[in-house]
N, C-alpha and C positions, 0 to 999 in steps of 0.2 A: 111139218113146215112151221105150222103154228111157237110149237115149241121150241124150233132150233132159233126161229125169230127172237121172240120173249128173250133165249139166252143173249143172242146179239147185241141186244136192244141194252139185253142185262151189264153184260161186258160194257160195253160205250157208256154206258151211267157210270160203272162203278172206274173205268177209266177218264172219266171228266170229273169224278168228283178227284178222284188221283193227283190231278192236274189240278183243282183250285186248291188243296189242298197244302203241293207245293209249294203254291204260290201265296198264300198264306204264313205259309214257315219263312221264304223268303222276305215276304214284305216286313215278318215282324223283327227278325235279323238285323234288315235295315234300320229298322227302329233302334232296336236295342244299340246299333252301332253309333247312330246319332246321337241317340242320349249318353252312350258312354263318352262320345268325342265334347259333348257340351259342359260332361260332369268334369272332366278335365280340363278344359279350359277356365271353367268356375274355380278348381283348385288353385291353376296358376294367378287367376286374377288375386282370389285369396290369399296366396302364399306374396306375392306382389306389394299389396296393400299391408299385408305385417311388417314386410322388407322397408317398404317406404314411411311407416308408421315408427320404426323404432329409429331408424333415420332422423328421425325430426325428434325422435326425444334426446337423441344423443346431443345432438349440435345445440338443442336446449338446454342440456344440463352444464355443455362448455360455456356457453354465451353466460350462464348464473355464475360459472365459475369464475370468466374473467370478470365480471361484473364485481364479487365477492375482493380479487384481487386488485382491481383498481381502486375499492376501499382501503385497504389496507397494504398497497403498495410502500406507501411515505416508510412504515417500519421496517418494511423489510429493508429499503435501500438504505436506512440509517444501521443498518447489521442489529435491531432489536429483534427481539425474537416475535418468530409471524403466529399470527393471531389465527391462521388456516393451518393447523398442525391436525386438526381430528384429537376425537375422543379415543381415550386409551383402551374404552372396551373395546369400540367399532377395532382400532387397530387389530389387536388381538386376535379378532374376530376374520381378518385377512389372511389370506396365504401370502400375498403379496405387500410388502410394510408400505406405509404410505410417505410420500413425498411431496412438500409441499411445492408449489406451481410458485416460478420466479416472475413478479411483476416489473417488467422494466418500466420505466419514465418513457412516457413520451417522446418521440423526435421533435425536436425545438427546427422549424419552416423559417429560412432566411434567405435572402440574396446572397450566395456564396463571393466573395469578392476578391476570394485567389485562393492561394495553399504556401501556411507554415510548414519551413524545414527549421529542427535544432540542432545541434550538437552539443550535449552538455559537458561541461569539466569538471575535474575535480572527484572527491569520494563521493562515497553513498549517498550522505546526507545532502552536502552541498549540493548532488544533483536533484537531489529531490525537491529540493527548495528551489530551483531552478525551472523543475518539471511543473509544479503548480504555480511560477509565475508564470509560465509559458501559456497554460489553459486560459489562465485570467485574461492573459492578451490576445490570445487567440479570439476568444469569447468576446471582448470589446471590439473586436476589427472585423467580425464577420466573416471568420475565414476557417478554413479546414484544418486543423490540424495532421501533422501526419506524426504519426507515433514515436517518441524525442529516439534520438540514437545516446548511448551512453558512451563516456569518457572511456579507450581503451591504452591511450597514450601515457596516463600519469605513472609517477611513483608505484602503484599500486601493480601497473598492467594488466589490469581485470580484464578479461576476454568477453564477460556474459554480456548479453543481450537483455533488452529492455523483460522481455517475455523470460529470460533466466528469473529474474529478482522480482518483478512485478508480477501481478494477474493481467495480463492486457487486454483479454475480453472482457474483465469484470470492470477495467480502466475505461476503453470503451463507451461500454451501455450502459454504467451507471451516469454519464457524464452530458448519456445526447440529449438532453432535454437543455442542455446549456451548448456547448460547439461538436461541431462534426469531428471525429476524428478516423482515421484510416491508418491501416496499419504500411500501406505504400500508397505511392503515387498511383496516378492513371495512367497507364502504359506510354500514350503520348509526351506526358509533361517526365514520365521517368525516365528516356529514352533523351531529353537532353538533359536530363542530370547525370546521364552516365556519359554524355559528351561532354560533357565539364562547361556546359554555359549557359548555369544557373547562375542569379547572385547570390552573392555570399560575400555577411559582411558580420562582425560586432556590434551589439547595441552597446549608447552610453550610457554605463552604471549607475545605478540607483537613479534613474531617470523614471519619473513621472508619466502617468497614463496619456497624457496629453503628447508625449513625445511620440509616441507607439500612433498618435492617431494623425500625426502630421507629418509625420518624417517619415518611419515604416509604411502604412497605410498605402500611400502612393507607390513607393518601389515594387508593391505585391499588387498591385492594381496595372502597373505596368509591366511588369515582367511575368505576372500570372504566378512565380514561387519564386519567394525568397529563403533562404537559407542563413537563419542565423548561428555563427560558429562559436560563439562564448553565450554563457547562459547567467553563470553564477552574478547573484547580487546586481541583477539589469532592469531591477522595477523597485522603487524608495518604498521605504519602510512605512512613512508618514504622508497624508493628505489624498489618499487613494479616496475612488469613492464607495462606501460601503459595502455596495454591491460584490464589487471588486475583491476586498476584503474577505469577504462571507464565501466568494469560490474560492480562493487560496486554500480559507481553510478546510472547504469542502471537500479539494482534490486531497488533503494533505494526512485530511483525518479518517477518511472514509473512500476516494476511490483508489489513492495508491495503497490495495494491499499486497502482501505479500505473497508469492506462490504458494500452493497449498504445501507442498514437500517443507518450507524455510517454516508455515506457522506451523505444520505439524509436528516439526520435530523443535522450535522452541515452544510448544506448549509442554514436550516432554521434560527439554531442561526445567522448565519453570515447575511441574511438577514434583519432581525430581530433588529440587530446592526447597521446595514446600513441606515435602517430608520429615525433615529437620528442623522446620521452624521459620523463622521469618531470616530474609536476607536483606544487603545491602548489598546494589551495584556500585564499584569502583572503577571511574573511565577513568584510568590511570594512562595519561598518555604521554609516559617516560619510552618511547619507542622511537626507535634511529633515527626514521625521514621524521621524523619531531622536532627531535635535539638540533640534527644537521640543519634545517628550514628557519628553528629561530635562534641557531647558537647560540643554546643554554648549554652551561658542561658542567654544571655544579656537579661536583663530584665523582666527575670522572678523572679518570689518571694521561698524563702527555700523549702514550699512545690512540688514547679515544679521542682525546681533542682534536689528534692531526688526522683520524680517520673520520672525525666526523667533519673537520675543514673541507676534507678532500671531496667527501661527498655534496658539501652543501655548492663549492664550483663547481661539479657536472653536470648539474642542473642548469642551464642558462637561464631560464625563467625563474628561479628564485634570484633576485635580482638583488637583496641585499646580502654581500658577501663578507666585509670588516665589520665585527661585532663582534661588541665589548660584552660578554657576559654579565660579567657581576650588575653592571649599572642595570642591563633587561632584567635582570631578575630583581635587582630593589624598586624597581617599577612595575612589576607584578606581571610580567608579558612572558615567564617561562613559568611551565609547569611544573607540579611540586614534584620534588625527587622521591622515590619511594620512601625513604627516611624522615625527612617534611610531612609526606600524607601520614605515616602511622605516629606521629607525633601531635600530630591536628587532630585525628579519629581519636585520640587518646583525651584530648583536653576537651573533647566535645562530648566526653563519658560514653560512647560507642559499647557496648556492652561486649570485651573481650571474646563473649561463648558468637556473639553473630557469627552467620556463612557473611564471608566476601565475597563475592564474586567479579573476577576480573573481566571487564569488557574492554578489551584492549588486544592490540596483536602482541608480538615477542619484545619482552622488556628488556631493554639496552641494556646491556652488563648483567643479565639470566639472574641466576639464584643468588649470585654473591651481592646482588642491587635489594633484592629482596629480601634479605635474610631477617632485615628488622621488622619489614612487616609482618612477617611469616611469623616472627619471634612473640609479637603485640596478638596476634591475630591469628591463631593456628587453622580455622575455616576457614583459608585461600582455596579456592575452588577456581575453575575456569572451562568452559564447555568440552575442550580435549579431557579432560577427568573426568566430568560428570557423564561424558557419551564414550561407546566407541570409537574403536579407530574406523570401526564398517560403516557408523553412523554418518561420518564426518566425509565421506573416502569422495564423494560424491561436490562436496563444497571446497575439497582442498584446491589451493592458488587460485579461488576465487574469493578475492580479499573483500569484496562488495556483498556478495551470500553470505560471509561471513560474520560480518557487520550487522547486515540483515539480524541473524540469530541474537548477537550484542543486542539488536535495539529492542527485540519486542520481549527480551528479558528484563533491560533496565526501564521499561515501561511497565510491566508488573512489579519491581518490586518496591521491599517496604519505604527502603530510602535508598534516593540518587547520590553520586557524590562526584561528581568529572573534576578533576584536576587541572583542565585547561579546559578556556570560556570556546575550544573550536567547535566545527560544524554538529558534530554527532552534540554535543553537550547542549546546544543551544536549542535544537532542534526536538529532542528528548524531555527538555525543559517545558517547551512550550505544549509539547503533546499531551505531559501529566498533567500542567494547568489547564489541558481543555478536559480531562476526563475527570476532574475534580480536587485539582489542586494538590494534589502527592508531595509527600514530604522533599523537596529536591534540596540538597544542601549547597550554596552557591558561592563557595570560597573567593574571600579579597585576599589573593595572592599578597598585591600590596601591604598590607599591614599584616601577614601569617609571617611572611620570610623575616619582618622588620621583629615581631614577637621571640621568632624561633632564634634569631641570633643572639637575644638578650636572653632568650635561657639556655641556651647551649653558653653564652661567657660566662651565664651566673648572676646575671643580672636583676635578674626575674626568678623567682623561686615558683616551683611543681601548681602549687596551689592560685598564686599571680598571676603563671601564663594563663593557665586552664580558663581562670574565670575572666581574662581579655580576649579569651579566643572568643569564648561562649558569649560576651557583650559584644562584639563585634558581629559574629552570624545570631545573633538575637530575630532580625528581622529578613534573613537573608533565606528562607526555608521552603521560596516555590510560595509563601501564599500570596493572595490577590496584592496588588501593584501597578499603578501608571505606568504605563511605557515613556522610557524618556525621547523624548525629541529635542535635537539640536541641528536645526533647517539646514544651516551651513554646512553640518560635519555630518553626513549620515553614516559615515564608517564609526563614528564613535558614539551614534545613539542605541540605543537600546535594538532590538531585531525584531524584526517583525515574527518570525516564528519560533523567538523564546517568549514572547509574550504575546501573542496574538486576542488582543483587550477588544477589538470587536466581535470575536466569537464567542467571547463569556461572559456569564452573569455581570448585568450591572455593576461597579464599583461604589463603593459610600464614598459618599461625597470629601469625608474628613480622611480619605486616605490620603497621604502625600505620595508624589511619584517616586519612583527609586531607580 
């Protein structure tokens, strides 16, 4: 009895130790479950705190970076080369090349006081001279611009759009620290310009900023947009105030550039030119709607004259139609004939081995007009030669693209030479005197035609003409120069953007105006 107890007794011990035993195991389970569920939440906090820690380095390293660029924004917008380029080992050192971070200007904070509409006329040039009086006045009146429409109606029939020929975002944002510009209206105010009752009116020519601020000013204040439908020559050359001045030639120099495809592929002409040596651009502009607009016909034969008569009446807007030739051209108002220019290039010692290069469209009377220059000057070049036909396939019957190519070739090269004082010439002129005065050759029709007669009769021997041509452009070569002003006559003073004498160095004082 004794014994079978004791076992009982035995049993129920070693079964309660059983049981704490369990319970033991279980409690420590719990443990270990708790501390993993703790160690884990430690991680995620940890892994948290990195997340949130590189967070804040990143947004600090951007904040240094705008910081870096709004030092050295001003160069970049003048197109000087940026000062945040990176070291070329760091580069290297990238799988990724580096790009530099564009600084735009500021938004310039105003009372909006309505919204300009343009429609500009006329060529390239003339619209662009157009385009940047517009900003100026946009910019004095406090108002928005809306991005100018270009001339699709003229002679030309250019179909592109502002955004063909221009950068218009780079037009834009380089421009908002001065007027707002939009590339449309705001649905509301666009919505009755497509019910046609908007105003729409002319400004008066060569009119003074004072006009724009008494006369315009109120019509866009009342009608909320105005549209004005002529552009060219609507803001005087003379008496602006400096400010004024200094955006012309801001928009002119530096925001109207050109789409990337028009400088890409004139930097290739230009290169292309370069190869060979140094060139001369010749704006020879003996081309149809020329002749027809100022009937000149030196040298053409009865048939051309009655085709070019005929053309210059189906124009209604070229308003003068009986014109005497000979007298325009002993007054210096028609361009030189191809015959004329390589007779002038000759007496001015032109070094027969130069490239010419033609910036012009199709020369009235083709090869047989050309023959003597061709003859004087065997490097006639012109962008249809120097490129393909694949290159060009893309700008053809856009006579303003093409133009485009003309201009930022005859702005690289060594020497200018236009043959008629029109927009492309006057405009090119003033472009070199703002990059540093380039050699521009500035012909007096008037005393060339009166020379060239007297050695064509014999009057004047090889050696005589030569050295009156070269006394006559003596001082005629692009370098610094007064702009002339005459209050009364601003169609016959001097241009504001062939000479634009408030965006360039100081003049000495002992210069006389020319």
């Amino acid at each position: 009895m004794c014994r079978i107890e004791r076992k009982s007794e035995r049993k129920s011990c070693e079964y309660k130790e059983e049981e704490r035993s369990e319970m033991g195991l279980k409690a420590m389970g719990e443990s270990r479950v708790e501390k993993l569920k703790s160690s884990m939440s430690r991680s995620r906090m940890k892994l948290w705190m990195i997340r949130a820690t590189t967070s804040v380095l990143l947004w600090t390293c951007v904040v240094q970076l705008t910081a870096l660029g709004d030092m050295w924004g001003p160069r970049v917008l003048k197109g000087w080369p940026s000062c945040f380029s990176g070291d070329s080992s760091v580069n290297n050192a990238l799988s990724v090349p580096f790009v530099p971070l564009r600084v735009l200007p500021p938004k310039r904070v105003y009372k909006n006081n309505g919204y300009l509409m343009v429609s500009c006329n006329g060529g390239l040039n003339q619209m662009r001279a157009a385009i940047c009086d517009m900003v100026a006045i946009a910019r004095y009146l406090n108002v928005t611009l809306i991005v100018p429409e270009l001339d699709k109606t003229s002679f030309w029939a250019d179909p592109s759009e502002f955004q063909d020929i221009f950068d218009v975002d780079h037009f834009i944002t380089s421009l908002r620290d001065e007027v707002r510009i939009l590339k449309e209206l705001p649905p509301r105010l666009k919505r009755r310009v497509e019910l046609g009752t908007v105003y729409s009116m002319p400004p008066v020519s060569w009119s003074d900023i004072s006009y724009y601020h008494y006369q315009i000013l109120p019509l866009i204040q009342k009608y909320k947009v105005v549209h004005l439908n002529r552009t060219d020559a609507r803001l005087a050359n003379n008496g602006q105030p400096l400010e004024i001045q200094k955006l012309r030639c801001r928009v002119n120099f530096s925001a109207l550039r050109f789409t990337s495809q028009i400088e890409e592929l004139g930097k290739r002409v230009i290169k292309l030119l370069r190869k060979n040596g140094p060139f001369l651009v010749l704006h020879l502009r003996y081309e149809m709607d020329m002749l027809a607009f100022s009937g000149c016909t030196q040298g053409c034969n009865n048939e051309e004259v009655e085709e070019l008569t005929r053309m210059r009446y189906a124009y209604p807007w070229w308003k003068e139609k009986i014109i005497n030739s000979d007298l325009k051209r002993k007054d210096g108002l028609c361009p030189l004939t191809p015959e004329e220019t390589a007779l002038t290039l000759r007496a001015l010692d032109i070094d027969p081995s130069y490239q010419i290069y033609i910036a012009a469209g199709e020369i009235y009377g083709g090869e047989r007009r050309m023959a003597s220059l061709a003859k004087a000057y065997p490097k006639l070049v012109r962008k249809e030669t120097l490129l393909e036909s694949s290159d060009l396939r893309f700008f053809q019957n856009h006579s303003s693209q093409m133009a485009a190519l003309d201009y930022l070739v005859s702005l690289e090269s060594d020497i200018f030479v236009p043959t008629y004082d029109g927009n492309m010439a006057k405009v090119v002129e003033g472009h070199r005197r703002f990059v540093g005065f380039k050699k521009t050759i500035l012909l007096d029709r008037g005393l060339l035609v009166g020379l060239i007669d007297q050695y064509s009769s014999g009057s004047l021997s090889w050696d005589e003409f030569s050295s009156a041509v070269k006394e006559t452009h003596a001082f005629r070569m692009g370098s610094p120069s007064r702009r002339l002003v005459i209050p009364d006559r601003p169609k016959e003073e001097d241009y504001f953007y062939a000479n634009p004498e408030e965006c360039l160095p100081p003049l000495d004082e002992s210069w006389s105006s020319t």
